[in-house]
mmCIF file as Biopython writes it, N, C-alpha, C and O atoms, coordinates in Angstrom:
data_model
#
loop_
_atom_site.group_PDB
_atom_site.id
_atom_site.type_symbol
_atom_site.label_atom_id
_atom_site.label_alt_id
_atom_site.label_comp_id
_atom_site.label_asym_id
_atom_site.label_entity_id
_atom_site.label_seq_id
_atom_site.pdbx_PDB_ins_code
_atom_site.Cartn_x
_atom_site.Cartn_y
_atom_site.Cartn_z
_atom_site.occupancy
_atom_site.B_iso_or_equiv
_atom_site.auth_seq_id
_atom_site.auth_asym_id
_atom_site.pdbx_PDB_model_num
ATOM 1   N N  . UNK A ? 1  ? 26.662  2.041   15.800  1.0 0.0 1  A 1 
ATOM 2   C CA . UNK A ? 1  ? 25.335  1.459   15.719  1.0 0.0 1  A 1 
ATOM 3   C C  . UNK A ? 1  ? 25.083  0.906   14.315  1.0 0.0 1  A 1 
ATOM 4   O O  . UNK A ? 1  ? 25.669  1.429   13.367  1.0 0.0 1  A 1 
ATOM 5   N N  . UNK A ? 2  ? 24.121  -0.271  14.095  1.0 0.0 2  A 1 
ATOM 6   C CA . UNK A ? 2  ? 24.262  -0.737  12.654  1.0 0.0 2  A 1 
ATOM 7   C C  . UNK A ? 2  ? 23.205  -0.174  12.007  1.0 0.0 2  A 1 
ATOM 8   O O  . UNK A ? 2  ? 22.506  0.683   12.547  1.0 0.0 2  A 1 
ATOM 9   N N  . UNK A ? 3  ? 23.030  -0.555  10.954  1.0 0.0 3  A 1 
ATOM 10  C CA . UNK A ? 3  ? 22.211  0.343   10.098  1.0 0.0 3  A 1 
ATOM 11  C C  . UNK A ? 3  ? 20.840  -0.236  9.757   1.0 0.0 3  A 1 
ATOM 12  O O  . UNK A ? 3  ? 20.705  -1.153  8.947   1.0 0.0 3  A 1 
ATOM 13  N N  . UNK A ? 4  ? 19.844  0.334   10.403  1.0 0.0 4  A 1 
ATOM 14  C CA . UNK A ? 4  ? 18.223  0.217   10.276  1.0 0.0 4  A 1 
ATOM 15  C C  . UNK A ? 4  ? 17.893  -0.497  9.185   1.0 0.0 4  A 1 
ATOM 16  O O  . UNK A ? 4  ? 18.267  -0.040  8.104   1.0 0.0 4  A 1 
ATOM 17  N N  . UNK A ? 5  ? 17.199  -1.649  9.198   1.0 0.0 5  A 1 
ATOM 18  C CA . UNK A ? 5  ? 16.474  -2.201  7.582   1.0 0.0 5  A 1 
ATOM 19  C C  . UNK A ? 5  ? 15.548  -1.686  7.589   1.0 0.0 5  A 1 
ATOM 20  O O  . UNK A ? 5  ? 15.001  -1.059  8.497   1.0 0.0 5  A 1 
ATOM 21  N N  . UNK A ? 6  ? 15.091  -1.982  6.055   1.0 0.0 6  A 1 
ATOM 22  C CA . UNK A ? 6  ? 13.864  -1.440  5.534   1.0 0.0 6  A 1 
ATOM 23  C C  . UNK A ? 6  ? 12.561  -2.878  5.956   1.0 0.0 6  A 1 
ATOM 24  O O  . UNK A ? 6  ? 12.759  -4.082  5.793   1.0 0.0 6  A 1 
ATOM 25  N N  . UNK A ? 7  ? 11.570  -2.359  6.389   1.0 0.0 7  A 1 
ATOM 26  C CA . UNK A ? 7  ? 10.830  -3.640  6.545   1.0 0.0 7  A 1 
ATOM 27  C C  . UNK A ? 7  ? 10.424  -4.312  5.331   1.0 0.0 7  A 1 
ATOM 28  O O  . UNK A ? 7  ? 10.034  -3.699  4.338   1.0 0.0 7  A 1 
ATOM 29  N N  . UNK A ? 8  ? 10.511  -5.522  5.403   1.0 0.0 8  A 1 
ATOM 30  C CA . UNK A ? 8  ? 10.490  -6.352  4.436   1.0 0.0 8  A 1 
ATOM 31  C C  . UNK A ? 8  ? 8.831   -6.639  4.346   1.0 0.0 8  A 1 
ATOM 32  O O  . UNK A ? 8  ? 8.102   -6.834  3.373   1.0 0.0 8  A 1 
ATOM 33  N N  . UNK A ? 9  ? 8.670   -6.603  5.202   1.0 0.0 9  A 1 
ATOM 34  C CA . UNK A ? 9  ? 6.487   -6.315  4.639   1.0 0.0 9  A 1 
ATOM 35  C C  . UNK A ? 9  ? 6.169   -5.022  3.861   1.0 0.0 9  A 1 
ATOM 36  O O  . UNK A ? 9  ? 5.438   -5.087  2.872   1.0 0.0 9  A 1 
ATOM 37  N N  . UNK A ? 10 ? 6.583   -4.090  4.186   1.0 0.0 10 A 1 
ATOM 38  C CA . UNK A ? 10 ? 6.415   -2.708  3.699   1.0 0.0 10 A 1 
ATOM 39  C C  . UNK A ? 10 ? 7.081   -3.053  2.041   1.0 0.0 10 A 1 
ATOM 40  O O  . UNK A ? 10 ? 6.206   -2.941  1.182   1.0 0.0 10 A 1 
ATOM 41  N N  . UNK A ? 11 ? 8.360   -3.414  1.535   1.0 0.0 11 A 1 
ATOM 42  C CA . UNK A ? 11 ? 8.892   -3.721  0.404   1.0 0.0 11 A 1 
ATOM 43  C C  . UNK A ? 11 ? 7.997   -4.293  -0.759  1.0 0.0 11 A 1 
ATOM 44  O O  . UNK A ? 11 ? 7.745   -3.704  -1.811  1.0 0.0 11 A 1 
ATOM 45  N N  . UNK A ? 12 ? 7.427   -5.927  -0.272  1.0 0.0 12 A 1 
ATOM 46  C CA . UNK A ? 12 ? 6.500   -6.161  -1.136  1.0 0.0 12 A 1 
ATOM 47  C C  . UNK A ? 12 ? 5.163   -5.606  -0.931  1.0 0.0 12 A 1 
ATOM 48  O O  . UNK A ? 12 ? 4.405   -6.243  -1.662  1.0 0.0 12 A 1 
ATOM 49  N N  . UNK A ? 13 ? 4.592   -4.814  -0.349  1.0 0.0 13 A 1 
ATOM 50  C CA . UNK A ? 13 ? 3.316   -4.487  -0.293  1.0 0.0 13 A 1 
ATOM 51  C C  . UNK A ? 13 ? 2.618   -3.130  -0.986  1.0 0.0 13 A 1 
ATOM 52  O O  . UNK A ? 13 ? 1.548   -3.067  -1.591  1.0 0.0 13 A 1 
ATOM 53  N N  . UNK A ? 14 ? 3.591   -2.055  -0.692  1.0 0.0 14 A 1 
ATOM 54  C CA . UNK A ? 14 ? 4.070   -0.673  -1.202  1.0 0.0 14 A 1 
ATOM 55  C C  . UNK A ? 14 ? 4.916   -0.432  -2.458  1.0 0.0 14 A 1 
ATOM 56  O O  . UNK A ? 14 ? 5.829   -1.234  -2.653  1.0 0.0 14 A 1 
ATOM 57  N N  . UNK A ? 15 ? 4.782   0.308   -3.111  1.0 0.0 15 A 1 
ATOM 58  C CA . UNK A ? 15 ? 5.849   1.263   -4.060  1.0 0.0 15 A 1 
ATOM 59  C C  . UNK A ? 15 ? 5.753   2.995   -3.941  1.0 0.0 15 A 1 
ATOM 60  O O  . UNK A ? 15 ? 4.861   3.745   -3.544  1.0 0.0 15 A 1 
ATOM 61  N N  . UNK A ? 16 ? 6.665   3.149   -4.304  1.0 0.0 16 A 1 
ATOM 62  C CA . UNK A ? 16 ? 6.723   4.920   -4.800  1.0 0.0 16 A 1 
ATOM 63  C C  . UNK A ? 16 ? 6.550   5.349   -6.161  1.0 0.0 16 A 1 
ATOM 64  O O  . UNK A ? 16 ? 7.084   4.714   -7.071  1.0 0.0 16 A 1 
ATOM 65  N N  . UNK A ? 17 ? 5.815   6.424   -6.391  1.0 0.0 17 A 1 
ATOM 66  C CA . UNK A ? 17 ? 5.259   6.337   -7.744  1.0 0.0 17 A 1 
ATOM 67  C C  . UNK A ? 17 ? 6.507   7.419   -7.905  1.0 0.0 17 A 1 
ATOM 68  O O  . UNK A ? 17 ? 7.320   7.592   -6.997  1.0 0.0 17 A 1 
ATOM 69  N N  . UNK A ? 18 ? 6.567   8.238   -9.372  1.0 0.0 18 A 1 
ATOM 70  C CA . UNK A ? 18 ? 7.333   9.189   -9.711  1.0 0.0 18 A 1 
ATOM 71  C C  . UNK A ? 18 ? 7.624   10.508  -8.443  1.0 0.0 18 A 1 
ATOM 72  O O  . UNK A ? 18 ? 8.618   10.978  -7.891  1.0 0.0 18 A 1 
ATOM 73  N N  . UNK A ? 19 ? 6.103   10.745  -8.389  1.0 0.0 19 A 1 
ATOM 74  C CA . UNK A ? 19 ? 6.316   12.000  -7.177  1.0 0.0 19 A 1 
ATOM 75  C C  . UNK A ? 19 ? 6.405   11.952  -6.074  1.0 0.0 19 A 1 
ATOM 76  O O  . UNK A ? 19 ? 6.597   12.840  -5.244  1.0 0.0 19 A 1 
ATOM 77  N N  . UNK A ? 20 ? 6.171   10.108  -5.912  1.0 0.0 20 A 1 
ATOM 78  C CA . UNK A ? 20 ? 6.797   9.911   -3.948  1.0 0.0 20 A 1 
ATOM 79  C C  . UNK A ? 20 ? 5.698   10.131  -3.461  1.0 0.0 20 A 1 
ATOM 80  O O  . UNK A ? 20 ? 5.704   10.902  -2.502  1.0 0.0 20 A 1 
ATOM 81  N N  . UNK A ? 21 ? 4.561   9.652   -3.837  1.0 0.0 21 A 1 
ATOM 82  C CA . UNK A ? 21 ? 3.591   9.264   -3.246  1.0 0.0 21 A 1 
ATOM 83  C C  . UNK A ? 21 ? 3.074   7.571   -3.098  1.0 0.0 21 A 1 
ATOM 84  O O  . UNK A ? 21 ? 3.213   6.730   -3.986  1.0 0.0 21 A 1 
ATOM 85  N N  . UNK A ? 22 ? 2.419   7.324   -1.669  1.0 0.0 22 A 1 
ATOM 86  C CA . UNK A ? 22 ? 2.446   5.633   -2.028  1.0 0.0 22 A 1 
ATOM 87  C C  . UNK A ? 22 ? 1.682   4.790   -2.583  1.0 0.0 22 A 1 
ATOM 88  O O  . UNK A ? 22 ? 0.496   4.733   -2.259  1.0 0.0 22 A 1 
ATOM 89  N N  . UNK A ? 23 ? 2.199   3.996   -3.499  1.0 0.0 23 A 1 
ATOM 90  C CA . UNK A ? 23 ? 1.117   2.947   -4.289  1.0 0.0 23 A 1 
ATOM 91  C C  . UNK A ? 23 ? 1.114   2.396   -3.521  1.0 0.0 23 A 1 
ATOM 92  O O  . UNK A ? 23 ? 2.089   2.335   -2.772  1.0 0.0 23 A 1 
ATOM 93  N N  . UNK A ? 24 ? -0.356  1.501   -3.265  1.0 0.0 24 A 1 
ATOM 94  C CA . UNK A ? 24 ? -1.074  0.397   -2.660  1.0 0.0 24 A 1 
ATOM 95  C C  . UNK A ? 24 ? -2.082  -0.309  -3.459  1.0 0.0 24 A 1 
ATOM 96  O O  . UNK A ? 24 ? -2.905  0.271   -4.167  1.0 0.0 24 A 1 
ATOM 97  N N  . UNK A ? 25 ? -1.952  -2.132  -3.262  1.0 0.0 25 A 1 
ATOM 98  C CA . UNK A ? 25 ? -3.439  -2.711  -3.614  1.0 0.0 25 A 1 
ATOM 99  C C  . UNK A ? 25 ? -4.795  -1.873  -2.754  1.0 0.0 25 A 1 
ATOM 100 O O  . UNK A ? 25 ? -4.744  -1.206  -1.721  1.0 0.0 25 A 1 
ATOM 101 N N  . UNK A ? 26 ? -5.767  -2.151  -3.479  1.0 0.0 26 A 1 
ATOM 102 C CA . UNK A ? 26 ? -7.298  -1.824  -3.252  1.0 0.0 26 A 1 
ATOM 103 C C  . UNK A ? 26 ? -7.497  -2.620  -1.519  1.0 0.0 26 A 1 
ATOM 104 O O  . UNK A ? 26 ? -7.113  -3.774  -1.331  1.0 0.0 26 A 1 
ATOM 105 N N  . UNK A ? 27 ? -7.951  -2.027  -0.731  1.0 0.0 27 A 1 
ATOM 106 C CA . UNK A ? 27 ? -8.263  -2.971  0.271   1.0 0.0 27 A 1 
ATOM 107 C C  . UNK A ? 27 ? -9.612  -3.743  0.326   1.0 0.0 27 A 1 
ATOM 108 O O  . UNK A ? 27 ? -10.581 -3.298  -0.289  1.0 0.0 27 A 1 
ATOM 109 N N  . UNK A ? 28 ? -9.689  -4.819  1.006   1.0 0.0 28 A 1 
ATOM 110 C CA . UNK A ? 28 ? -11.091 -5.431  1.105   1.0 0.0 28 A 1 
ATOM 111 C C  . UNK A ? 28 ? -11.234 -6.440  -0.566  1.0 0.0 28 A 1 
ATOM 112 O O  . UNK A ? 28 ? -12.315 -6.855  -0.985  1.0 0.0 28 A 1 
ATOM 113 N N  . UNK A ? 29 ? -10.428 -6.570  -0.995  1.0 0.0 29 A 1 
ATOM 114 C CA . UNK A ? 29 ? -10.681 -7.255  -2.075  1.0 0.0 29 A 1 
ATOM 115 C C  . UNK A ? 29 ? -9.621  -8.951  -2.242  1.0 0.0 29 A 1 
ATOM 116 O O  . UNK A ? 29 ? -9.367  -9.618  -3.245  1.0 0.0 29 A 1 
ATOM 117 N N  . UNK A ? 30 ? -9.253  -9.145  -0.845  1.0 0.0 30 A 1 
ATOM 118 C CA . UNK A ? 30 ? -8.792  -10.752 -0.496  1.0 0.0 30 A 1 
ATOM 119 C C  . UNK A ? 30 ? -9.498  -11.656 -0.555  1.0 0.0 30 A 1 
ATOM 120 O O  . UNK A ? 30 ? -9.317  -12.700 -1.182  1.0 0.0 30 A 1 
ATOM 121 N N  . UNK A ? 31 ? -10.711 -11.243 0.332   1.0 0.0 31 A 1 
ATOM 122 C CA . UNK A ? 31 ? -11.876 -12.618 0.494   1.0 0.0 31 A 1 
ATOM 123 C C  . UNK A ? 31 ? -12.969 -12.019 0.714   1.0 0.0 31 A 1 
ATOM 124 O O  . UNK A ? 31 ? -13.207 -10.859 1.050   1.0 0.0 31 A 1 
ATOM 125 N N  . UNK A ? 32 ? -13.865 -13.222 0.420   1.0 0.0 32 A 1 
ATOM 126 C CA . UNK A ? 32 ? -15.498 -12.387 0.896   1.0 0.0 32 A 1 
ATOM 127 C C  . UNK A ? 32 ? -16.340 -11.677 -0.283  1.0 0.0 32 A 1 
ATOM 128 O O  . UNK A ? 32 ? -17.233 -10.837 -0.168  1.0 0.0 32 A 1 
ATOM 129 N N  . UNK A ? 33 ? -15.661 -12.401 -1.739  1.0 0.0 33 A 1 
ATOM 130 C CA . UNK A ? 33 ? -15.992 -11.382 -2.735  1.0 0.0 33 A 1 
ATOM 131 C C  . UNK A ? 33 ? -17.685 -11.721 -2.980  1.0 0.0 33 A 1 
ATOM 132 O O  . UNK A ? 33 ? -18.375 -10.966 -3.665  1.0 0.0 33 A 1 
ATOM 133 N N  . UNK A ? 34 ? -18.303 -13.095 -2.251  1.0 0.0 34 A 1 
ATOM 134 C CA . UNK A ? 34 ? -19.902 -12.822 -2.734  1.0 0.0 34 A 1 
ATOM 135 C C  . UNK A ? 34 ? -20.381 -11.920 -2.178  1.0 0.0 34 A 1 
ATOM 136 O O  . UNK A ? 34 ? -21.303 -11.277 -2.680  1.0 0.0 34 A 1 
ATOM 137 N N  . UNK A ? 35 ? -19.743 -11.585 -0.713  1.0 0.0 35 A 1 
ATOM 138 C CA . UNK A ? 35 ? -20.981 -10.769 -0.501  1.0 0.0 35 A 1 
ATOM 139 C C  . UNK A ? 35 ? -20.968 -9.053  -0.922  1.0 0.0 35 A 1 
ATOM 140 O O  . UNK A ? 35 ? -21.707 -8.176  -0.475  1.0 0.0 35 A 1 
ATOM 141 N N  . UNK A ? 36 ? -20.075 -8.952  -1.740  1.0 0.0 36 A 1 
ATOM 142 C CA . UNK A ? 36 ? -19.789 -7.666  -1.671  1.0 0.0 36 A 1 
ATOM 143 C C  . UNK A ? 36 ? -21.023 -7.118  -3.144  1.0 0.0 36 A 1 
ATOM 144 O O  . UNK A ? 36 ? -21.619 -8.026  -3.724  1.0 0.0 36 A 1 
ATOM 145 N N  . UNK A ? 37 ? -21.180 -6.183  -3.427  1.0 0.0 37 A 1 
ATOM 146 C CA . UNK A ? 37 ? -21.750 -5.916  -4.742  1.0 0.0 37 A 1 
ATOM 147 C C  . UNK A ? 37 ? -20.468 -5.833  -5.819  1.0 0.0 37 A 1 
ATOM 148 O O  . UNK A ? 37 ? -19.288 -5.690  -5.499  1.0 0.0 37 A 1 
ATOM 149 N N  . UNK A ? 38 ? -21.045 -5.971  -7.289  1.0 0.0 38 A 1 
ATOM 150 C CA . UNK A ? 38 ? -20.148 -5.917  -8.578  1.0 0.0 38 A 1 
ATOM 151 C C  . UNK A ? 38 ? -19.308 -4.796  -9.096  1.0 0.0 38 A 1 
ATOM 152 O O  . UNK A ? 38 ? -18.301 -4.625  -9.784  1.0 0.0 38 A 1 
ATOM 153 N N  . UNK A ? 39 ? -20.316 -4.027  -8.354  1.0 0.0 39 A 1 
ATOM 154 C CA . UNK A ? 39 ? -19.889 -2.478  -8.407  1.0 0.0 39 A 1 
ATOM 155 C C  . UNK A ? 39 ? -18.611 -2.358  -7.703  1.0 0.0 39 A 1 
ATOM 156 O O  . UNK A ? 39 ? -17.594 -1.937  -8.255  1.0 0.0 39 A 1 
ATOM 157 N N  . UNK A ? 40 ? -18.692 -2.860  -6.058  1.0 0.0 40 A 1 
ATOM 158 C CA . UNK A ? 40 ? -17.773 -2.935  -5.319  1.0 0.0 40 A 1 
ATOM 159 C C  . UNK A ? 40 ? -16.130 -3.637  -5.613  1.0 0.0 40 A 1 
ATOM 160 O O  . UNK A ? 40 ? -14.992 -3.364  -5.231  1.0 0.0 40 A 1 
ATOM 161 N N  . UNK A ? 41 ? -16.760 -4.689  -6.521  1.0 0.0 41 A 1 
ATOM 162 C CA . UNK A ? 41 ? -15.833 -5.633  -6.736  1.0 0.0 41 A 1 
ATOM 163 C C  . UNK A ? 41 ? -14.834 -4.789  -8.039  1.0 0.0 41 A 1 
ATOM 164 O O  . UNK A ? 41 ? -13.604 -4.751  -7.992  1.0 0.0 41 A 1 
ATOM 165 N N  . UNK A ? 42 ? -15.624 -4.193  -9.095  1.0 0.0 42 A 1 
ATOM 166 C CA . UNK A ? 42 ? -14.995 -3.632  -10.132 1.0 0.0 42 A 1 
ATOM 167 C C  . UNK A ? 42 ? -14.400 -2.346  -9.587  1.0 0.0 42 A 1 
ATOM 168 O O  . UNK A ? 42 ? -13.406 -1.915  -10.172 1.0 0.0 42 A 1 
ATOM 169 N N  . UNK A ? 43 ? -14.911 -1.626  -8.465  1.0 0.0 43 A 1 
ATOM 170 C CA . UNK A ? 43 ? -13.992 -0.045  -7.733  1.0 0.0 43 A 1 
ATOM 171 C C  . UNK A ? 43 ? -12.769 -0.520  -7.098  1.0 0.0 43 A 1 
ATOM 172 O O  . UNK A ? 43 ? -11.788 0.224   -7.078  1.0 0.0 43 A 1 
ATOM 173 N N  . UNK A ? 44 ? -12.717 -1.894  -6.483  1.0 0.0 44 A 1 
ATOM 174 C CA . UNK A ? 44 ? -11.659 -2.190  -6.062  1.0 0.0 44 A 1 
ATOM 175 C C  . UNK A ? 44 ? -10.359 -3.077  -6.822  1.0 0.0 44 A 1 
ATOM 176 O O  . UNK A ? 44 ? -9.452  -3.675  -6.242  1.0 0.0 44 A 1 
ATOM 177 N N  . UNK A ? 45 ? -10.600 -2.947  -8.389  1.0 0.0 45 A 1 
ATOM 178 C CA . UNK A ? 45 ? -9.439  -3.452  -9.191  1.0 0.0 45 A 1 
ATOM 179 C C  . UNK A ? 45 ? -8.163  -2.883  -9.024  1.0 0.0 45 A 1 
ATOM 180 O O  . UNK A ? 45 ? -8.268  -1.766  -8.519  1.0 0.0 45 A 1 
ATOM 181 N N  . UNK A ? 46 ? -7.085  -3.188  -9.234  1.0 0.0 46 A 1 
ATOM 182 C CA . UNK A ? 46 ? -5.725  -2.249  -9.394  1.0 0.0 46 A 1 
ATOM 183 C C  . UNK A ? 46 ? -5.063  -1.594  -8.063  1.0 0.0 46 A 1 
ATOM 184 O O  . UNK A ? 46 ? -4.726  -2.262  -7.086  1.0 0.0 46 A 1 
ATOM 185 N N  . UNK A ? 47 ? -4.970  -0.616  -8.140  1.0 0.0 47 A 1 
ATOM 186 C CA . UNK A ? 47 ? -4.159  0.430   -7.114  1.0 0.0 47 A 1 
ATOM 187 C C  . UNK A ? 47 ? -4.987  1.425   -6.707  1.0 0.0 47 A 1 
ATOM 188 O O  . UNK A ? 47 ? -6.084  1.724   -7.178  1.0 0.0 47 A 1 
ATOM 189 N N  . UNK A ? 48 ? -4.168  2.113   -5.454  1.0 0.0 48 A 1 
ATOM 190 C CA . UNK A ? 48 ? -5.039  3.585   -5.409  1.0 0.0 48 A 1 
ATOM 191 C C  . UNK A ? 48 ? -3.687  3.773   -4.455  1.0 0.0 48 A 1 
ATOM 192 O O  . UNK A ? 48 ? -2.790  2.990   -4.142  1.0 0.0 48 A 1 
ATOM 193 N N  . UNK A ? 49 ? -4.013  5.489   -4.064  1.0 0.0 49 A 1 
ATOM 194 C CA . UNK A ? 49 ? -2.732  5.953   -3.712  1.0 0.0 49 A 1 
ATOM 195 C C  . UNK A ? 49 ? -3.498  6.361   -1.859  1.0 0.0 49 A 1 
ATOM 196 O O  . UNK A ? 49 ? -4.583  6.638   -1.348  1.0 0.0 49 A 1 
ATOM 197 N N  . UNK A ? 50 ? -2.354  6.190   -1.547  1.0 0.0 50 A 1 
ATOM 198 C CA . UNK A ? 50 ? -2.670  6.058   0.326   1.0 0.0 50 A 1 
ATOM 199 C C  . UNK A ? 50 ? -2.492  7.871   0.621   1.0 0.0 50 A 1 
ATOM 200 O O  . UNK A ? 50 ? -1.844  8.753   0.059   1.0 0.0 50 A 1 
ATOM 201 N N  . UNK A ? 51 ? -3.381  7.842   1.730   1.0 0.0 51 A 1 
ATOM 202 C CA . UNK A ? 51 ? -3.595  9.021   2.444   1.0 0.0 51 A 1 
ATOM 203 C C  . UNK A ? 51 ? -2.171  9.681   2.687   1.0 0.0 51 A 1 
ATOM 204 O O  . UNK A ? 51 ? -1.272  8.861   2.873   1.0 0.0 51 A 1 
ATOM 205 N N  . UNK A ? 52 ? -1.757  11.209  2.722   1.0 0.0 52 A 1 
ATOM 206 C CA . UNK A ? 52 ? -0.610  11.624  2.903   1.0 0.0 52 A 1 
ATOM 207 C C  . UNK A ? 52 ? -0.445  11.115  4.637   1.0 0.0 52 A 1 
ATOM 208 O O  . UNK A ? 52 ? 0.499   10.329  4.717   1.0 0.0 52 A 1 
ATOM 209 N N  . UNK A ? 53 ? -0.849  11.265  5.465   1.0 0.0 53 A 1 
ATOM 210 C CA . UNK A ? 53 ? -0.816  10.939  7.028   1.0 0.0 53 A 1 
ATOM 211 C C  . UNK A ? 53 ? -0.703  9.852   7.143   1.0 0.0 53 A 1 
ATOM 212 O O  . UNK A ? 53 ? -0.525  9.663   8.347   1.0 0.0 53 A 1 
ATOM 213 N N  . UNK A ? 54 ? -0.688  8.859   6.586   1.0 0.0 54 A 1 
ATOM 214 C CA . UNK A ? 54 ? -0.449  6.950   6.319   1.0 0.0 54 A 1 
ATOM 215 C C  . UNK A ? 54 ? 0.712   6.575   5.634   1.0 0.0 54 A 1 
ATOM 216 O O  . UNK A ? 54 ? 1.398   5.568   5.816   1.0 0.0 54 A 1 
ATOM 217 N N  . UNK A ? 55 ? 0.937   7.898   4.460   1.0 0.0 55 A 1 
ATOM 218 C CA . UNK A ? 55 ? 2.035   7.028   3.739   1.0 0.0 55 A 1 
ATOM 219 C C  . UNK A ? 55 ? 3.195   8.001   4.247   1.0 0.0 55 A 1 
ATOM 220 O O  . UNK A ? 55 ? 4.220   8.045   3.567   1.0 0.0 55 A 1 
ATOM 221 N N  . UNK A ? 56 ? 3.126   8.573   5.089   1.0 0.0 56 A 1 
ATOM 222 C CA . UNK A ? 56 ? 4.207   9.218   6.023   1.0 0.0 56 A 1 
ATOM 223 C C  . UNK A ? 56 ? 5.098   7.873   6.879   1.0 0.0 56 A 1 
ATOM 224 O O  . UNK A ? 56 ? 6.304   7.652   6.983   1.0 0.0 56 A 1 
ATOM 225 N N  . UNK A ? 57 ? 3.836   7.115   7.425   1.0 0.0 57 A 1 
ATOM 226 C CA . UNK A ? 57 ? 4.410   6.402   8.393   1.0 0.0 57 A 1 
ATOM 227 C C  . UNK A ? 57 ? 5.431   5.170   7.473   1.0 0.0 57 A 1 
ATOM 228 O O  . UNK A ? 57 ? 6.531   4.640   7.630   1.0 0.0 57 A 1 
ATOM 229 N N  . UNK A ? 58 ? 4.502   5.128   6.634   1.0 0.0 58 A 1 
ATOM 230 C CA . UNK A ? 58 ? 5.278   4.143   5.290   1.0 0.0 58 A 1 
ATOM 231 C C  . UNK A ? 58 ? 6.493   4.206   4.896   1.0 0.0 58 A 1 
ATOM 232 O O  . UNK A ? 58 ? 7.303   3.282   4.830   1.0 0.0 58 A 1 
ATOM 233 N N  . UNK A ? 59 ? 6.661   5.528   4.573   1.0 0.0 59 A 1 
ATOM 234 C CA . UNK A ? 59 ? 8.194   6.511   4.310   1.0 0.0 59 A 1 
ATOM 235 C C  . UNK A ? 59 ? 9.247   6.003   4.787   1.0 0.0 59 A 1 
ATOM 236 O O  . UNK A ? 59 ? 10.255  5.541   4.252   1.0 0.0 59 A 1 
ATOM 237 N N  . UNK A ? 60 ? 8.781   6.181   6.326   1.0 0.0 60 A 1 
ATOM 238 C CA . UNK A ? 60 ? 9.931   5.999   7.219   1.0 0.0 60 A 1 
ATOM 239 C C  . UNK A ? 60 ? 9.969   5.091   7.030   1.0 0.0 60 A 1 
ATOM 240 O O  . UNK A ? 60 ? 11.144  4.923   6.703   1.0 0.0 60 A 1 
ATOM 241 N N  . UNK A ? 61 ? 9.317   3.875   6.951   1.0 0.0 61 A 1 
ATOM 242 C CA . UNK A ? 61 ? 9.620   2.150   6.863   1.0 0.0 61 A 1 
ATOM 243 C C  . UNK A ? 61 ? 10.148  1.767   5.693   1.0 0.0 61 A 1 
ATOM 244 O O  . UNK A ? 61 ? 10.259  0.544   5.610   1.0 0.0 61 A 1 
ATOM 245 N N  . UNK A ? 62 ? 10.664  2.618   4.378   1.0 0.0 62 A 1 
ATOM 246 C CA . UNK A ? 62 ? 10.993  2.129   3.356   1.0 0.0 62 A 1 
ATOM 247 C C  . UNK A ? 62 ? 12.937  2.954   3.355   1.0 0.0 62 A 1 
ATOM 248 O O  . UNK A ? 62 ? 14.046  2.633   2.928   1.0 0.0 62 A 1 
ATOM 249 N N  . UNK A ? 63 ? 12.496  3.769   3.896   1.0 0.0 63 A 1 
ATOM 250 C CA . UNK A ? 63 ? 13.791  5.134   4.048   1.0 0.0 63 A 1 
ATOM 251 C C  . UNK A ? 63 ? 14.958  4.193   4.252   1.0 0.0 63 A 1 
ATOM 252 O O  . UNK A ? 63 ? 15.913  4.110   3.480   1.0 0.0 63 A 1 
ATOM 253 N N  . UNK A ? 64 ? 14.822  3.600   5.188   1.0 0.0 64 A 1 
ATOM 254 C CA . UNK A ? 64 ? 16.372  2.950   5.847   1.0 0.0 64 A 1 
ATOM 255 C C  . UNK A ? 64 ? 16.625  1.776   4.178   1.0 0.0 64 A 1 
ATOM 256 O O  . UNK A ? 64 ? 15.892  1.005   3.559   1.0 0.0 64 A 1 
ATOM 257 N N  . UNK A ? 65 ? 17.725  2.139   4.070   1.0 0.0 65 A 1 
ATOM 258 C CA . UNK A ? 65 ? 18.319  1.363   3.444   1.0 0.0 65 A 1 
ATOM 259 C C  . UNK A ? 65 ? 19.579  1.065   3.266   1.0 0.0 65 A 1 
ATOM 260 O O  . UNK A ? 65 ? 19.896  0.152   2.504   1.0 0.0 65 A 1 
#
């Protein structure tokens, strides 16, 4: 049997930080930025790290290599 890829959406979208937990962009911050508040707009700068039950499923999609 050949050998599983890693998804190539998951690659650029995700990283693993030191302890193997998953980095992600902020969500909700693509489009739509008038209507949001400033507040909203400045909480969603940078990264934040994904739920352990989400970045499980992630895992597996980065694992095969």
């Amino acid at each position: 049997m050949p050998k599983l890829k890693t998804k190539s959406s998951v690659k650029k979208r995700f990283s693993l930080t030191a302890t193997g937990k998953v980095r992600m962009s902020q969500s909700g911050k693509q489009h739509g930025m008038i209507k949001r508040s400033n507040k909203q707009i400045r909480n969603k700068r940078g990264t934040t790290i994904m739920s352990p039950q989400d970045s499980k499923i992630i895992k597996s999609f980065m694992s095969h290599g």
